[in-house]
C-alpha positions in Angstrom: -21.7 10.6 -23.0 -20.2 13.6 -21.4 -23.5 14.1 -19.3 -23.2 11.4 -18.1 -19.2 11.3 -17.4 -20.2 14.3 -15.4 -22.9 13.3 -13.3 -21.0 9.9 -12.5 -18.2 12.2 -11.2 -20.3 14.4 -9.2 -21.8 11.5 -7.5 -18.2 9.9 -7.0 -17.2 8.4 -3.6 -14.6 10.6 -2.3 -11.9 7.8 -1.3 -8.5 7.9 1.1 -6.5 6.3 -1.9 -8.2 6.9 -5.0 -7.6 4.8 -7.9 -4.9 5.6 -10.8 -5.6 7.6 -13.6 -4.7 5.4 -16.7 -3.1 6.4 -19.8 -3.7 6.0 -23.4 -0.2 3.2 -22.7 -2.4 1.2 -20.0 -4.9 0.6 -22.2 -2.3 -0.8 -25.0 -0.6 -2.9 -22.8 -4.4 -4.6 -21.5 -5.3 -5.0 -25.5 -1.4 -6.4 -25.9 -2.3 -8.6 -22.6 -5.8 -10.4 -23.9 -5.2 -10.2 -27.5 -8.7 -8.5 -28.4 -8.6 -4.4 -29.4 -11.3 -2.8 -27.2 -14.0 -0.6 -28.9 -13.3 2.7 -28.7 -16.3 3.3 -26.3 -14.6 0.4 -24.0 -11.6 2.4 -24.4 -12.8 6.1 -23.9 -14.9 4.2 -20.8 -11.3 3.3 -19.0 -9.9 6.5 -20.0 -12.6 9.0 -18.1 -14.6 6.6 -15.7 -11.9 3.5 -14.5 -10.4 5.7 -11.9 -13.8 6.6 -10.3 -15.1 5.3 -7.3 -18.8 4.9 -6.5 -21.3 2.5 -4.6 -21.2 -0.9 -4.9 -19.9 -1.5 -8.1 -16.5 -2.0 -9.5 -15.8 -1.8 -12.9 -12.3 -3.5 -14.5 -9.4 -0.8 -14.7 -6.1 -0.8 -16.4 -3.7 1.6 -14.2 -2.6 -1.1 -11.5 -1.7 -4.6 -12.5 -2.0 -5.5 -9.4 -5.8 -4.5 -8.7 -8.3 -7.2 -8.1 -10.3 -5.0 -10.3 -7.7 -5.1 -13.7 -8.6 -5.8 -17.0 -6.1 -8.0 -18.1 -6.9 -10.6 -15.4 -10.2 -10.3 -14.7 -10.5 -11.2 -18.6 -8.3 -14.2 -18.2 -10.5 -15.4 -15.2 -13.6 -14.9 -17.3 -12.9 -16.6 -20.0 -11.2 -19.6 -18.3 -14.7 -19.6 -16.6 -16.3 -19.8 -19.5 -17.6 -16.4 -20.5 -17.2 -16.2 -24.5 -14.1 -14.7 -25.9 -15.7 -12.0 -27.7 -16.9 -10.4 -24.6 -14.8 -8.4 -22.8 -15.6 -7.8 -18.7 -16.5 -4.7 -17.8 -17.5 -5.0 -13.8 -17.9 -7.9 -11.6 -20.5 -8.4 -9.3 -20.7 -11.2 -7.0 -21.3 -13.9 -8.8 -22.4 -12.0 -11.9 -20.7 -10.7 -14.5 -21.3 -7.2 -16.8 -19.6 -8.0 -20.1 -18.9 -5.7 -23.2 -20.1 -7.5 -27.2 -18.6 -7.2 -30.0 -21.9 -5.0 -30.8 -20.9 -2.7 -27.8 -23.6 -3.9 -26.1 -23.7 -4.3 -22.0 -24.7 -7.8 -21.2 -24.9 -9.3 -17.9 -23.7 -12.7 -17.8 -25.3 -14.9 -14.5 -25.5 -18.5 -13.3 -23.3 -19.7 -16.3 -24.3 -18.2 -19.1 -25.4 -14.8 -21.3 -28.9 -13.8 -19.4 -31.3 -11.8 -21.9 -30.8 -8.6 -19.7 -28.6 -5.9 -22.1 -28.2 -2.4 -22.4 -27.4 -0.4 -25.6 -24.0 0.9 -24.8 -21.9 1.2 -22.2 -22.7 4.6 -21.6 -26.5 3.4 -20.4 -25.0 0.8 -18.2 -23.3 3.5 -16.5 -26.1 5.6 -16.3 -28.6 3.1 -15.1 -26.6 0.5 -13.4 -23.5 2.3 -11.8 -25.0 5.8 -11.1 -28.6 5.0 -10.5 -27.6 1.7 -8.8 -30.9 0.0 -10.1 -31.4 -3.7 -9.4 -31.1 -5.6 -13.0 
C-alpha cells in the first residue's frame, strides 16, 4: 500500500490550488453524513490519496463540503440513482461509477447496474486505474 501511495504521489499533477488535506474529523463527519462506517482501507484511502491530483480521474474527498468531488454527496446522488447502499462511491467517471463493497472490493458500476469488472482492493484500483490510467 505504501508503494503505491508513493508512486501515485510522484506521478501527481502539480496544481495552482491543490486540494485540502483531510483530517481524521472529515472523515467522521462523511460516515456521520451517509450513515455507513467506511472500511478502514476506504478510510486510510481518503486520509493519504483524496488530496491528490492526477489525470483524468477524480476520486470522492472529504475536506470541502462544497467540492463536486465530496463524499457525502456524491453518495447521496448515487444511491438516489440507484447504486446499492452497501457500496460506497469512490470516483466518478462520466457516466460511470467506481464503487467500494462491503468486501472492499473496487467495482465499476455502468449503464445502470454492477458490471462484472472488479478489482481486489482499493489499493489495485489505484494502481491500475488511477496511476496507470488503463482503459477498464
Amino acid at each position: 500500500m505504501q508503494e503505491i501511495i508513493d508512486e501515485l504521489l510522484s506521478v501527481a499533477d502539480d496544481v495552482a490550488y491543490p486540494l485540502d488535506e483531510p483530517d481524521f474529523d472529515d472523515i467522521v463527519r462523511v460516515e456521520e453524513a451517509i450513515l455507513l462506517p467506511l472500511s478502514r482501507s476506504l478510510k486510510t484511502f481518503l486520509e493519504e490519496c483524496s488530496h491528490i491530483t492526477h489525470g483524468r480521474y477524480e476520486p470522492v474527498t472529504v475536506a470541502d463540503e462544497q467540492s463536486h468531488t465530496y463524499l457525502a454527496e456524491v453518495t447521496a446522488k448515487a444511491w438516489s440513482e440507484g447504486i446499492p447502499r452497501d457500496c460506497v462511491p469512490l470516483c466518478e467517471h462520466g457516466a460511470n461509477l467506481f464503487v467500494v463493497t462491503l468486501d472492499d472490493e473496487v467495482a465499476l458500476y455502468e449503464n445502470g447496474e454492477l458490471s462484472d469488472k472488479t478489482w481486489p482492493s482499493i489499493w489495485h484500483w489505484v494502481e491500475e486505474v488511477w496511476i496507470r490510467d488503463s482503459e477498464y
